[in-house]
C-alpha positions as CSV (number, residue, x, y, z in Angstrom):
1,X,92.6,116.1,46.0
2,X,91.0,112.2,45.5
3,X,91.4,110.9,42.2
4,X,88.9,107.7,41.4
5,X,89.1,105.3,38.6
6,X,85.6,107.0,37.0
7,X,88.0,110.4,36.6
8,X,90.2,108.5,34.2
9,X,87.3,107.0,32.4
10,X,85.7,110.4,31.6
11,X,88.8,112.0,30.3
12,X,89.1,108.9,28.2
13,X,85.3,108.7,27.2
14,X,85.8,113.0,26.6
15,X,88.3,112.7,24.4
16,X,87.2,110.1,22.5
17,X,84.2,112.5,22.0
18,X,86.4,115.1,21.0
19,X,87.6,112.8,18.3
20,X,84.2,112.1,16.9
21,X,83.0,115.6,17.0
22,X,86.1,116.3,15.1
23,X,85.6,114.3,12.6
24,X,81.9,114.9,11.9
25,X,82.6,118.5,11.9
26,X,85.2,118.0,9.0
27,X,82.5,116.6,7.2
28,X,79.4,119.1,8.1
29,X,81.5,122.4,8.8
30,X,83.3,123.9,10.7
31,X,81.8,125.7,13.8
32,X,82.1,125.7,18.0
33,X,78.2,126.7,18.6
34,X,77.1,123.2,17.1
35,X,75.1,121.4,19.8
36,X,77.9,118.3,19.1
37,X,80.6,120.6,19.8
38,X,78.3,122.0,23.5
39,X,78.0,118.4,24.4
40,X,81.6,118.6,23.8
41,X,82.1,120.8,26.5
42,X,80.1,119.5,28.4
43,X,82.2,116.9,28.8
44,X,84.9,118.5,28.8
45,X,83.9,120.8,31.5
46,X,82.7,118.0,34.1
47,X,86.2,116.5,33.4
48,X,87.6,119.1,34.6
49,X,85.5,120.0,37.2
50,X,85.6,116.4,38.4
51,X,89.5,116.3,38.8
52,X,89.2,119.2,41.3
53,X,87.0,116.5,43.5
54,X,84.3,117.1,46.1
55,X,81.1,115.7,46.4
56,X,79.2,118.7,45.7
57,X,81.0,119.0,42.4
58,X,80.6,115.6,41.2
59,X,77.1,115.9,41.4
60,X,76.9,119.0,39.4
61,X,79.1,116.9,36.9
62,X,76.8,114.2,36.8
63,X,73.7,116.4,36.8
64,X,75.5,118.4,33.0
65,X,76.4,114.9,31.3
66,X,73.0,113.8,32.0
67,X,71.2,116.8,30.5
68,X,73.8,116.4,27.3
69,X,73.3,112.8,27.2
70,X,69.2,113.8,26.7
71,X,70.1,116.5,23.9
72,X,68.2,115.7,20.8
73,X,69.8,118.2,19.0
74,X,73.1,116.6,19.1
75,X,74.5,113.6,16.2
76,X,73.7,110.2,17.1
77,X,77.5,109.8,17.8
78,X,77.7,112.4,20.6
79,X,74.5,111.5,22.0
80,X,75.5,107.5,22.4
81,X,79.0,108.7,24.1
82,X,77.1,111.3,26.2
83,X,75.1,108.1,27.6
84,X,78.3,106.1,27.9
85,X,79.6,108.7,29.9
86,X,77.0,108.9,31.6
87,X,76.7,105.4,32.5
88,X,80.2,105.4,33.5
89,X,79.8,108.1,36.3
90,X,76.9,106.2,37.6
91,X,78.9,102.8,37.5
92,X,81.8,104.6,39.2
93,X,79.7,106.4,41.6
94,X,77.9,103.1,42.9
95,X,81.5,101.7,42.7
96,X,82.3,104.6,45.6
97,X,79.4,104.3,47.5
98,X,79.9,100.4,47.9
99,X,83.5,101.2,48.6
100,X,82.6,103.5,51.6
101,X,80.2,101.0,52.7
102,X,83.1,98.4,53.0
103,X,85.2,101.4,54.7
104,X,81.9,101.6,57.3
105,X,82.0,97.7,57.3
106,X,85.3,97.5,58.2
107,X,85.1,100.4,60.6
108,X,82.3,99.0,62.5
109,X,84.0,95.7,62.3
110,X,87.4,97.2,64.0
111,X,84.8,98.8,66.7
112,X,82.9,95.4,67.6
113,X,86.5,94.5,68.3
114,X,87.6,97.0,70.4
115,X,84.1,97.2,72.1
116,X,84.9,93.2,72.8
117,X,88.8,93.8,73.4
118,X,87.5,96.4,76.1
119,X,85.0,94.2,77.5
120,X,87.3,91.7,78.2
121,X,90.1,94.2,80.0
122,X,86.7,95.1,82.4
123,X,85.7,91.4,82.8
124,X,89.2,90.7,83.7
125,X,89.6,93.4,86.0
126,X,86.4,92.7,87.8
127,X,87.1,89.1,88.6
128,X,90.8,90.1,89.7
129,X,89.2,92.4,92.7
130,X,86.3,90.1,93.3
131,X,89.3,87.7,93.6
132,X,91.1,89.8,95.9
133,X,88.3,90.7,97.8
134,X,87.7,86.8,98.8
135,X,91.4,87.0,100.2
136,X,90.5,89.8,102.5
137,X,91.9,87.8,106.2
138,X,89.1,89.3,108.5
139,X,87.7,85.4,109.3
140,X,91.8,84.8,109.9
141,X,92.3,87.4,111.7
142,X,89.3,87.1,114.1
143,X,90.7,83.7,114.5
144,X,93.9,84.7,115.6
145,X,92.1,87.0,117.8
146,X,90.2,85.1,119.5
147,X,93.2,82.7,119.8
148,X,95.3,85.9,121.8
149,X,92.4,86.6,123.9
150,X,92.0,82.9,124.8
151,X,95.6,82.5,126.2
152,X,95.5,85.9,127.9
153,X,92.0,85.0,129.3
154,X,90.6,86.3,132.4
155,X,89.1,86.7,135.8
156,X,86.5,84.6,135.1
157,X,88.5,82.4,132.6
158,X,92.0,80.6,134.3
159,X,92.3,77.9,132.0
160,X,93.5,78.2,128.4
161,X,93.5,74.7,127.6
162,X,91.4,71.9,130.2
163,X,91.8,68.7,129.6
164,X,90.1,65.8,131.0
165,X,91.7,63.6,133.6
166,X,94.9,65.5,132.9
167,X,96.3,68.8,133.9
168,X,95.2,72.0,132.6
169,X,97.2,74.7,131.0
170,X,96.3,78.0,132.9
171,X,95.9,81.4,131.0
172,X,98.3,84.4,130.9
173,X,96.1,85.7,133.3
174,X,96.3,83.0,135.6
175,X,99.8,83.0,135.4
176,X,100.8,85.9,135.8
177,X,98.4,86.4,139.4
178,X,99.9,82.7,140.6
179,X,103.4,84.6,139.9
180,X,101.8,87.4,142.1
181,X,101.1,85.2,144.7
182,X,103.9,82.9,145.0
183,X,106.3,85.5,144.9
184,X,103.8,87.5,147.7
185,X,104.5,84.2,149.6
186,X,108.1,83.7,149.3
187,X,108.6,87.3,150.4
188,X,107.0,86.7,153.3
189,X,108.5,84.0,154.3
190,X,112.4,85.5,153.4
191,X,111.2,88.1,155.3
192,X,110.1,85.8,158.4
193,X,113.1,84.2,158.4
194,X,115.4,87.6,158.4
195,X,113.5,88.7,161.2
196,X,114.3,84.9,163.2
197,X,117.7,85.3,162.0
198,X,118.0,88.8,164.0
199,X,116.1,87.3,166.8
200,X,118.8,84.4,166.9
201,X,122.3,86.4,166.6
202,X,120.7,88.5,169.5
203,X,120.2,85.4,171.6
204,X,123.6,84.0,170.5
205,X,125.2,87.1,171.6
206,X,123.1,87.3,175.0
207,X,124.3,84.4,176.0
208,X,128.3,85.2,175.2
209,X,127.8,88.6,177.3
210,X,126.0,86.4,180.0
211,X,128.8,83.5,180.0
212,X,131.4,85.9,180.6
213,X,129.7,87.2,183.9
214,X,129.0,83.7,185.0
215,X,132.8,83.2,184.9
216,X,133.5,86.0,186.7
217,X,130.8,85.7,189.1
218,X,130.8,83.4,192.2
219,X,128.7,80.8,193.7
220,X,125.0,81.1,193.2
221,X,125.1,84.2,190.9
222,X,127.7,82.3,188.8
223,X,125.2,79.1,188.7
224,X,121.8,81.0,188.3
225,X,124.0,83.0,185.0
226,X,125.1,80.6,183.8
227,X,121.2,78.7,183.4
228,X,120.7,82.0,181.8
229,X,123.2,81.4,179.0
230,X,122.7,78.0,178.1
231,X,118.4,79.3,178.2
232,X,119.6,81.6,175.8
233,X,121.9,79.3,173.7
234,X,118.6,77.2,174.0
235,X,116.1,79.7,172.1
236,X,118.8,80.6,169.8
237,X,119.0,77.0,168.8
238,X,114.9,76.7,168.7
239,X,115.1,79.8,166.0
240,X,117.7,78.1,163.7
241,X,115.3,75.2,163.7
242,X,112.4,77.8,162.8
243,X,114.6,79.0,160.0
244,X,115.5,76.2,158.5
245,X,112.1,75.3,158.2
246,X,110.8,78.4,156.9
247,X,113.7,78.0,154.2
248,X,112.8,74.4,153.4
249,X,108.8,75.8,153.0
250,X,111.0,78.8,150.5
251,X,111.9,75.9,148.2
252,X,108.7,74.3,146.7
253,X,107.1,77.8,146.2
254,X,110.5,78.7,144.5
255,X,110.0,75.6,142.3
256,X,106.4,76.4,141.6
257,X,107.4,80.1,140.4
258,X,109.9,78.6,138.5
259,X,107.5,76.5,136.3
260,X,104.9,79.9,136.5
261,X,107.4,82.1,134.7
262,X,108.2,79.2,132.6
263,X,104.6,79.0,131.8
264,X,104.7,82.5,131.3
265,X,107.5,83.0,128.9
266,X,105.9,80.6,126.9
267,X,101.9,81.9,126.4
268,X,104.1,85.5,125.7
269,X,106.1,83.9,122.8
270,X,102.5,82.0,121.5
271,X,101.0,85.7,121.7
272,X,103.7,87.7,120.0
273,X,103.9,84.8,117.5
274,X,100.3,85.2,116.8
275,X,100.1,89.3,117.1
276,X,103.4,89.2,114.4
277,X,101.1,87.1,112.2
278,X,98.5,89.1,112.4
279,X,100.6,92.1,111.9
280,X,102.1,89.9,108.2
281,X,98.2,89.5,107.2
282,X,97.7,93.4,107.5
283,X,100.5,94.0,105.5
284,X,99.3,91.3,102.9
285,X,95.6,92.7,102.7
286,X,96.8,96.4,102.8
287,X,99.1,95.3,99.6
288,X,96.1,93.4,97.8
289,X,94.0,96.7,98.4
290,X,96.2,98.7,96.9
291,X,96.0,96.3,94.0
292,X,93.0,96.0,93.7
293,X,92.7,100.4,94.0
294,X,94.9,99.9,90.9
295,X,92.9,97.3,88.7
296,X,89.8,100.2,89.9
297,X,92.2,103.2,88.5
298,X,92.8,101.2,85.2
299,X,89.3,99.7,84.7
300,X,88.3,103.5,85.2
301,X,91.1,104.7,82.8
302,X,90.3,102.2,80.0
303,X,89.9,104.0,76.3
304,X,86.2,104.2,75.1
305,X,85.6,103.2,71.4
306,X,86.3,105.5,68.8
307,X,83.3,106.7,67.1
């Protein structure tokens, strides 16, 4: 039940009423019909009725001390405190309605400011994705791209770095078929000299199987096997030449594989360097997106004013 300050001041006003009434009726009669003694009640009645509260009820009030307060029936007295009454509930009644306007005021006032508080929250989350959307590393990672498929490079591209008046630095590509080649090569050439090898041991051991029969021959057939050793010893001598030469041509193409794979080991670790990095910046973007999914989920989530 609401209790406002005009309550008090009609129970006050109605019993000073009361007092008056009582008073003039000691000195005109008694009586309770007496149009003082109505207005009275009247009184009396919207105090009551008034205490119980409601809106619908305090205009009924207001509506019975009016039409007493107009009563020309009634003593001067009652008719003047009718009025004040009167005057009191429309005092206290404009007292209300400028007190719920400042409820409103303040209301509205508390809205502006969440309307501005949520505002903000948006603005704030906007410029955090568009912020994270300008770190999005597709421009890096094309670079880094471009950069992998530049030292693997091609058929038609076996340099990864030329340089002017110096020496170039071939691609993985390159590499890797100039390995090819030079390992083609010295296969070929271990294989040449395995076969000369055979080709000499044979010879060597011709010519020990001949020497034996040209000692134990005689005369002519001693002489003529024995030329056929030393032929022998001869040819088998020719083919260590051949070798060692076709181990001495083994070494420079052993030296230029060397500095190959050396090549190569090192445009594998520049790749894996730059695939790892382009493995951290997928993990980085991936982690801003799911940020930025978040500051979407809470911009989405945020409270809308209370009406």
């Amino acid at each position: 039940m609401r209790q406002t300050t005009w309550h008090t001041t009609l129970a006050k006003l109605t019993a000073a009423t009361a007092v008056v009434v009582g008073a003039m009726t000691g000195l005109i009669g008694c009586g309770n019909g007496g149009p003082d003694q109505q207005v009275h009640k009247t009184l009396t009645d919207a105090r009551v009725a008034t205490a119980e509260g409601g809106e619908q009820v305090l205009r009924d009030a207001q509506k019975s001390v009016e039409a007493a307060s107009v009563r020309t029936d009634a003593s001067d007295v009652v008719q003047a405190q009718a009025k004040s009454v009167l005057g009191q509930l429309h005092y206290e009644a404009a007292l209300d309605g400028i007190r719920e306007l400042d409820r409103h005021e303040i209301e509205a006032s508390r809205l502006a400011l969440e309307v501005v508080e949520l505002g903000r929250q948006i603005d704030l989350s906007r410029v955090l994705v568009d912020g994270y959307k300008q770190m999005d590393p597709q421009k890096v990672r094309q670079d880094i791209d471009q950069k992998i498929a530049d030292a693997k490079g091609g058929p038609d591209k076996p340099q990864w770095v030329a340089q002017q008046g110096k020496s170039s630095v071939p691609t993985l590509a390159a590499v890797q078929q100039q390995i090819s080649n030079l390992e083609g090569q010295i296969a070929q050439k271990q294989a040449q000299a395995k076969q000369l090898e055979q080709q000499r041991v044979g010879l060597v051991e011709e010519s020990d199987k001949i020497s034996r029969q040209s000692e134990q021959a005689k005369g002519r057939q001693s002489v003529d096997l024995f030329k056929q050793a030393s032929d022998a010893r001869r040819k088998a001598s020719d083919l260590s030449t051949q070798i060692e030469q076709v181990n001495a041509s083994v070494v420079p193409l052993q030296a230029e594989l060397s500095v190959a794979q050396g090549q190569q080991q090192v445009l594998n670790n520049y790749i894996a360097e730059l695939q790892e990095q382009s493995k951290t910046l997928d993990a980085g973007w991936q982690a801003i997106q799911k940020q930025m999914q978040a500051q979407s989920r809470s911009r989405s989530r945020l409270p809308r004013p209370m009406r």
